[in-house]
FIDREN-63559 format. One line per 3 residues: number of its first residue (from 0); for each residue x, y, z of N, C-alpha, C. Coordinates in nm, 3 decimals. Example, Ala and Ser with C-alpha at 12.3 -4.5 7.8 and 13.67 -1.06 7.14 Angstrom:
BEGIN
0> 1.319 -0.569 0.780 1.230 -0.450 0.780 1.320 -0.330 0.780 ~ 1.285 -0.225 0.708 1.367 -0.106 0.714 1.290 0.003 0.787
***
This chain:
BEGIN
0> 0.415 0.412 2.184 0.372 0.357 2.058 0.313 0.469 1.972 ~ 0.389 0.532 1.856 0.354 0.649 1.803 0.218 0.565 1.727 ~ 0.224 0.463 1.689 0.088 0.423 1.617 -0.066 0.458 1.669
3> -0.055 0.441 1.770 -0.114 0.399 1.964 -0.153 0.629 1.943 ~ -0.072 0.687 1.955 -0.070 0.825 1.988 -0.154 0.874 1.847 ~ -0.141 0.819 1.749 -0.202 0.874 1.591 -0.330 0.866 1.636
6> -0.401 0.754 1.687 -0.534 0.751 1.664 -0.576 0.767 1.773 ~ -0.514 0.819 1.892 -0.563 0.899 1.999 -0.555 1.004 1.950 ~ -0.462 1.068 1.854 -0.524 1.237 1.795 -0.621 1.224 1.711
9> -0.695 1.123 1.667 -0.856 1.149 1.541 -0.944 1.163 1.658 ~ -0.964 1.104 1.768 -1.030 1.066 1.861 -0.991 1.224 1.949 ~ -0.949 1.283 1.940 -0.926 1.380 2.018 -0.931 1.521 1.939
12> -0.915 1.483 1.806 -1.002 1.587 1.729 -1.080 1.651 1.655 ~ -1.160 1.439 1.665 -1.264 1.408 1.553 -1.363 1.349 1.663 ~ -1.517 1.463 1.679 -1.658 1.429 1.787 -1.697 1.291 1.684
15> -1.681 1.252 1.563 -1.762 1.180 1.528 -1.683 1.018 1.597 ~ -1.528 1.003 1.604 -1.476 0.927 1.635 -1.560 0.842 1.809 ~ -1.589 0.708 1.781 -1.633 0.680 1.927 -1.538 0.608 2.008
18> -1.425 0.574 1.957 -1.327 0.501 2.003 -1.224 0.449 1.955 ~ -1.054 0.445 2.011 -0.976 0.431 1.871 -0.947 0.319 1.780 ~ -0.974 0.180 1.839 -1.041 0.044 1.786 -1.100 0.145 1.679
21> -1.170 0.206 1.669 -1.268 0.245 1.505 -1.157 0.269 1.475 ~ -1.078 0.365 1.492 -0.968 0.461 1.418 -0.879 0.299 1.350 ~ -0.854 0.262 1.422 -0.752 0.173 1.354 -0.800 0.094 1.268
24> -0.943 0.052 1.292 -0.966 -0.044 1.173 -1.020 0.059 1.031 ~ -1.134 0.161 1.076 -1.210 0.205 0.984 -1.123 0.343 0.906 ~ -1.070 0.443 0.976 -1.023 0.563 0.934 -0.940 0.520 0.797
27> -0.948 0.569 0.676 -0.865 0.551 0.587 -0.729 0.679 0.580 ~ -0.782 0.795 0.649 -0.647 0.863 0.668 -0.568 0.782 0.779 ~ -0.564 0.739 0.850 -0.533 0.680 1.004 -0.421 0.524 0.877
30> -0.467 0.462 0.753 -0.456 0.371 0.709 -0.353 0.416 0.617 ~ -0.383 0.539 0.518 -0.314 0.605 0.430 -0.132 0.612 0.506 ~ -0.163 0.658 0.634 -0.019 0.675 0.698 0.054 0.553 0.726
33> -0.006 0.420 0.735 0.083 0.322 0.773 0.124 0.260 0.624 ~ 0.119 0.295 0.540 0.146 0.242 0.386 0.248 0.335 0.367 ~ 0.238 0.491 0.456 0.331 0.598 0.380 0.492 0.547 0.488
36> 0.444 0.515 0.587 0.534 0.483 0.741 0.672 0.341 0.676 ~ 0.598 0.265 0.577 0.662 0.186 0.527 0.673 0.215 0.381 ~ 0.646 0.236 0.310 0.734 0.339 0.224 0.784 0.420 0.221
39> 0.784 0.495 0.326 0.951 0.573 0.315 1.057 0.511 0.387 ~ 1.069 0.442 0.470 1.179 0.343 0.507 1.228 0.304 0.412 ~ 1.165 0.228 0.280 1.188 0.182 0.187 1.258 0.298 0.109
42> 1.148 0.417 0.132 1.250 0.486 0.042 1.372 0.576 0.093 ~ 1.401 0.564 0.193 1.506 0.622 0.294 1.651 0.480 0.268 ~ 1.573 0.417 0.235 1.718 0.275 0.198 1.704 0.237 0.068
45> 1.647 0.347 -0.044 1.708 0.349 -0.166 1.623 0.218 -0.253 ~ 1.517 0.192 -0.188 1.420 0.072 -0.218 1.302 0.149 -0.283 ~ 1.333 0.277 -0.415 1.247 0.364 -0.505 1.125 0.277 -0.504
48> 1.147 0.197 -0.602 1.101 0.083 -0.686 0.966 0.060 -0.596 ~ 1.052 -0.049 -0.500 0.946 -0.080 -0.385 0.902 -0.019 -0.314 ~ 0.946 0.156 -0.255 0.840 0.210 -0.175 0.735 0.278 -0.267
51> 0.782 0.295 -0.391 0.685 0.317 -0.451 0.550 0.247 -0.492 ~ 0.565 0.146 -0.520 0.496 0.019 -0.526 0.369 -0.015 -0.386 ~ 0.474 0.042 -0.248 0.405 0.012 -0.128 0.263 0.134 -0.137
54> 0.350 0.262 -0.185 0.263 0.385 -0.219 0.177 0.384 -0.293 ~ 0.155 0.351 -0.400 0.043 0.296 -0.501 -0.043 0.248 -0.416 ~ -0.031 0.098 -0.402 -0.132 -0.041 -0.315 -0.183 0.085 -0.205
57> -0.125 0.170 -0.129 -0.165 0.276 -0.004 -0.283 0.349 -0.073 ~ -0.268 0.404 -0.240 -0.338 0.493 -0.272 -0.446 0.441 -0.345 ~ -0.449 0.284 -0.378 -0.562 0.224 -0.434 -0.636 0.179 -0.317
60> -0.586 0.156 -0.187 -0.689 0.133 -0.095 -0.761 0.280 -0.003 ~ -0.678 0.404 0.004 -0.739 0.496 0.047 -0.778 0.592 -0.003 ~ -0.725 0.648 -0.148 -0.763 0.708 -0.232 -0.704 0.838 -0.172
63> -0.562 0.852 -0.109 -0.465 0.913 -0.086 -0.310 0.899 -0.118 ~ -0.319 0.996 -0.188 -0.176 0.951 -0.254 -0.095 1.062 -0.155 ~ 0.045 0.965 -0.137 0.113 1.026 -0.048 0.292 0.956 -0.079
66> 0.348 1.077 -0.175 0.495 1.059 -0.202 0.571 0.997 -0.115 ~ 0.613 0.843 -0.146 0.728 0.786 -0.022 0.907 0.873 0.028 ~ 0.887 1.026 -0.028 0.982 1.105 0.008 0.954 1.167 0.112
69> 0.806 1.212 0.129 0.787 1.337 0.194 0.814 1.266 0.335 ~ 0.810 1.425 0.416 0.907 1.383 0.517 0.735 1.446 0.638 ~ 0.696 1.332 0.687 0.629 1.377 0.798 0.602 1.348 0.916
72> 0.573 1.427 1.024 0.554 1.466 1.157 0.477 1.335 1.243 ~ 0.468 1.324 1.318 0.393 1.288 1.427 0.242 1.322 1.440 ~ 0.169 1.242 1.496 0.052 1.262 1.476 -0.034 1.355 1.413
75> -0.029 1.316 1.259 -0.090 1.348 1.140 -0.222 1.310 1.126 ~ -0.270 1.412 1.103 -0.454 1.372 1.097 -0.475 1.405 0.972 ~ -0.559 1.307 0.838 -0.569 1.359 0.728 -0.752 1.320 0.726
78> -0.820 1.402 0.785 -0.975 1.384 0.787 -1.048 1.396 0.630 ~ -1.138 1.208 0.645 -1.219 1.162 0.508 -1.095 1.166 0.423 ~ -1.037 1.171 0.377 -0.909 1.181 0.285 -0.900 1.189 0.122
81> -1.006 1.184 0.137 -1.042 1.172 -0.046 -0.972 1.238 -0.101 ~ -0.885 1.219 -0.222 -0.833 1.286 -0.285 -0.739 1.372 -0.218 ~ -0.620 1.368 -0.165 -0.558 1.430 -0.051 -0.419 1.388 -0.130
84> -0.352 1.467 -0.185 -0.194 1.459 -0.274 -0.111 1.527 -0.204 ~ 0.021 1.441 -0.156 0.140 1.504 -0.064 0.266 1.483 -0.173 ~ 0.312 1.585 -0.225 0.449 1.577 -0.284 0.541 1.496 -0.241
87> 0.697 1.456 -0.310 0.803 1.425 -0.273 0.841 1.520 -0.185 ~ 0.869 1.595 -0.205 0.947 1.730 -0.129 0.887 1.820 -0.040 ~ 0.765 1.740 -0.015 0.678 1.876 0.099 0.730 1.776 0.250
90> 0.717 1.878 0.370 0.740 1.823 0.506 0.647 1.921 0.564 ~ 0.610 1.818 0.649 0.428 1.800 0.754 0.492 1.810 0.905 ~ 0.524 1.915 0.966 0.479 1.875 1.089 0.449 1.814 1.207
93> 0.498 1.838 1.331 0.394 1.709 1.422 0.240 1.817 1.426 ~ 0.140 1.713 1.450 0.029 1.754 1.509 -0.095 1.830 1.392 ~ -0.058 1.823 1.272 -0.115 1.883 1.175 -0.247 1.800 1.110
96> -0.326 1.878 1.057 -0.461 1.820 1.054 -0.497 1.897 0.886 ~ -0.497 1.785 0.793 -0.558 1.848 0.663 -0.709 1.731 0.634 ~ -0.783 1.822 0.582 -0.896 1.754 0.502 -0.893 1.732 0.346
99> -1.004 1.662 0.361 -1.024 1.579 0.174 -0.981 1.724 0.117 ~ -0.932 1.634 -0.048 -0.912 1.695 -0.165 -0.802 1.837 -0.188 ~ -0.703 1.810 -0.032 -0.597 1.956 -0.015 -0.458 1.851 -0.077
102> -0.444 1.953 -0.180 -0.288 1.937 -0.211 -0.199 2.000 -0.184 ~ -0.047 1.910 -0.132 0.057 1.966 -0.111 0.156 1.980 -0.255 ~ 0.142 2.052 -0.327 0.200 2.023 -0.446 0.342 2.119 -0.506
105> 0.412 2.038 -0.576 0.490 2.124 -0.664 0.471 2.228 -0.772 ~ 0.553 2.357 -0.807 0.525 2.435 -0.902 0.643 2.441 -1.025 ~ 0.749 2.335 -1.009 0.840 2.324 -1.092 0.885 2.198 -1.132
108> 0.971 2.184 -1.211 0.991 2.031 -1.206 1.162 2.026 -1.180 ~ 1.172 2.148 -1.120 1.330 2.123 -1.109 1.355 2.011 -1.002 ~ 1.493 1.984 -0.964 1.516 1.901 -0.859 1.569 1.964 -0.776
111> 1.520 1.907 -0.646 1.530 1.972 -0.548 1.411 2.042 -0.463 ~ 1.390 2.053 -0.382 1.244 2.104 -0.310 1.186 2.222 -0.341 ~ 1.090 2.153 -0.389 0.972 2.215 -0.473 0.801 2.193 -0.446
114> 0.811 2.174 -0.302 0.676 2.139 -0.212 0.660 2.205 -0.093 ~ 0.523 2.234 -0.059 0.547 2.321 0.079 0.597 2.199 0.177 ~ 0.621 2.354 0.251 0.666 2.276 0.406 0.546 2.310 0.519
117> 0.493 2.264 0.606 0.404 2.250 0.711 0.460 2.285 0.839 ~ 0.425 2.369 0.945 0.462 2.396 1.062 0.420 2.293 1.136 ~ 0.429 2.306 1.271 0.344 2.224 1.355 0.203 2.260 1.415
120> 0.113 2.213 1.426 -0.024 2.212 1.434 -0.094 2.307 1.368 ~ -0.039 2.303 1.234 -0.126 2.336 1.062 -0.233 2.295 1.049 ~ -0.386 2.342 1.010 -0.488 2.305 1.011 -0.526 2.362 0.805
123> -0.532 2.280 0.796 -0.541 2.329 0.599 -0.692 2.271 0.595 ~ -0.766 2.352 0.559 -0.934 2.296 0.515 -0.958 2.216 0.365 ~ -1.022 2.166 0.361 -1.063 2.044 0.233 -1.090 2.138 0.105
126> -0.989 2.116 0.030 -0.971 2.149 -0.100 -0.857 2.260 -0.130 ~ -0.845 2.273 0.008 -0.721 2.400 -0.027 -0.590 2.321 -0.146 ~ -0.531 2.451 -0.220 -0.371 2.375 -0.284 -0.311 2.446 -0.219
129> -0.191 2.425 -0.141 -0.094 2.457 -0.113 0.062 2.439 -0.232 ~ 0.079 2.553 -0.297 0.173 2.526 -0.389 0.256 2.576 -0.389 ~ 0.435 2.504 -0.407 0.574 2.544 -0.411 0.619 2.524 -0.279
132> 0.736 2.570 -0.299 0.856 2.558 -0.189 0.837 2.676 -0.114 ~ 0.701 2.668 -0.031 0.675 2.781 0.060 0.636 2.743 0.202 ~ 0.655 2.801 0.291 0.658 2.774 0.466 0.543 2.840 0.505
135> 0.427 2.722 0.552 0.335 2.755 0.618 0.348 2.756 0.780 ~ 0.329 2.852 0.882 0.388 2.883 1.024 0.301 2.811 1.095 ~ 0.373 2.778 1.200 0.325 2.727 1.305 0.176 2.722 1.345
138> 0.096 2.641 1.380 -0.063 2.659 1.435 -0.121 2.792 1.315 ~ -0.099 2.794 1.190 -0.169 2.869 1.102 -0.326 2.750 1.045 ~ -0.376 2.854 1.002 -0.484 2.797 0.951 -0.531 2.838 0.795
141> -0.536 2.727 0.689 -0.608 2.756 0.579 -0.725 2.780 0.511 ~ -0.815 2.830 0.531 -0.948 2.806 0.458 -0.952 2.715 0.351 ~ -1.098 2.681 0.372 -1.145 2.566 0.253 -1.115 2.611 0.105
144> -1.082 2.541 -0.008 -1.073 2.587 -0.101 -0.958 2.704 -0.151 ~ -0.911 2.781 -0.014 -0.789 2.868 -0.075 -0.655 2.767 -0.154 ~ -0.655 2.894 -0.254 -0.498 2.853 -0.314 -0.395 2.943 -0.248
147> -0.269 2.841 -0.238 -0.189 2.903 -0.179 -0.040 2.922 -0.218 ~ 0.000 3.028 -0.258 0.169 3.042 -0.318 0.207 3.099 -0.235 ~ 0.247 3.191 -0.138 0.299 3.244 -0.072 0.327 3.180 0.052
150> 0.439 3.213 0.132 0.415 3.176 0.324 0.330 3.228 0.398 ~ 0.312 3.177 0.478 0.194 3.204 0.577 0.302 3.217 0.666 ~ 0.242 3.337 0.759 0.321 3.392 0.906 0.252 3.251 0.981
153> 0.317 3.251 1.085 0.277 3.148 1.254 0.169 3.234 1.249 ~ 0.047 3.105 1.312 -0.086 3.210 1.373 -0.149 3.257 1.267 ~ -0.146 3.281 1.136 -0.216 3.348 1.047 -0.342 3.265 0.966
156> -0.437 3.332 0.961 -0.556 3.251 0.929 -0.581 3.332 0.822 ~ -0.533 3.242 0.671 -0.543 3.301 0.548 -0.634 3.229 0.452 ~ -0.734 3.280 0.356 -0.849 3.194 0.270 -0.855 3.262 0.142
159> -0.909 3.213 0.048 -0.928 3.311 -0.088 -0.818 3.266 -0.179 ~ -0.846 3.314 -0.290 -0.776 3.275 -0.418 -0.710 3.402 -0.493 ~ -0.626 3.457 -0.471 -0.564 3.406 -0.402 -0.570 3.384 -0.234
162> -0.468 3.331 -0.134 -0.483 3.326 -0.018 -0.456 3.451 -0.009 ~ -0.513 3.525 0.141 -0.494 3.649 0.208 -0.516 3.602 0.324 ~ -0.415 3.691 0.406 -0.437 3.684 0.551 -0.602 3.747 0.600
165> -0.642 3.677 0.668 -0.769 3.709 0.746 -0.768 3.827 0.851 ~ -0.630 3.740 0.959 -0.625 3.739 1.097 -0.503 3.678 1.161 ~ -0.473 3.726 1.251 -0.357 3.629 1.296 -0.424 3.594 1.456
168> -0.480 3.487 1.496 -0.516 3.424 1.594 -0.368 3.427 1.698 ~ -0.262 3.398 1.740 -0.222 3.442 1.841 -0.198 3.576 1.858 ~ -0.215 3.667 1.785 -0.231 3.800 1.837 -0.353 3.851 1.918
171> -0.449 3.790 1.905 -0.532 3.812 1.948 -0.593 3.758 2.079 ~ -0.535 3.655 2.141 -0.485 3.537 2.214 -0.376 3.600 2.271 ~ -0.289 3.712 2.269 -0.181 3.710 2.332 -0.084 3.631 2.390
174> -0.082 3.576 2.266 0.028 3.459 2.265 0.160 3.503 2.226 ~ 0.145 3.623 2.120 0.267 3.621 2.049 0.383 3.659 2.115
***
């Protein structure tokens, strides 16, 4: 039950979480995703209109707006969620974890993908923008507040305005 697995990841990477009964009733990111889960079905069968519609009602109750295009991952953690904007054209990851007020946003209005893309277990801090049709790597990490135009390498822990690499955490880890 991927529903069942979502809110065993808040609970597994949120100390404040006491149990996932909370997650399911109280979490509004945990809530934001089951409005996005059925609007894009809708919008995967050409039902604009109505997944859009489903997307709205999602973003007047969580105060997360989240495009019924975008294409995302498996246990998605969007912690406090306030203000938290996911493009049409950006794709999330399994296992990725963003906080309040980070946008995934576009830098053009052409058609065609014009939103980042997310690796798997992406950690973006609250307020970061992530902007354009750029590839953030695998288990990278964003600082709070960085803006971001460029790709991020796998492993790279980049912050600042612009973003700059910090560090690359599996190098250091001898992972790479």
């Amino acid at each position: 039950m991927k529903w069942l697995d979502t809110a065993k990841a808040y609970k597994k990477h949120d100390p404040a979480v006491r149990s996932v009964f909370e997650v399911l009733l109280l979490y509004p990111g945990y809530h934001a995703m089951g409005f996005y889960r059925i609007a894009h079905f809708l919008f995967k069968c050409h039902l604009y209109f109505l997944s859009r519609l489903i997307s709205q009602l999602g973003r007047f109750f969580t105060q997360i707006e989240i495009h019924p295009g975008a294409v995302i991952g498996e246990r998605f953690i969007i912690d406090h969620g306030s203000g938290v904007v996911i493009g049409e054209t950006s794709i999330v990851g399994d296992d990725c974890l963003i906080h309040h007020g980070v946008t995934l946003g576009g830098k053009s209005r052409e058609v065609g993908k014009r939103h980042p893309t997310l690796g798997n277990k992406v950690h973006i801090g609250a307020h970061a923008q992530i902007i354009g049709d750029i590839h953030i790597g695998d288990e990278a990490v964003v600082g709070a507040g960085s803006v971001v135009t460029k790709n991020v390498e796998r492993c790279d822990i980049v912050a600042g305005i612009p973003a700059r690499t910090i560090r690359n955490k599996c190098s250091e880890s001898g992972k790479l």
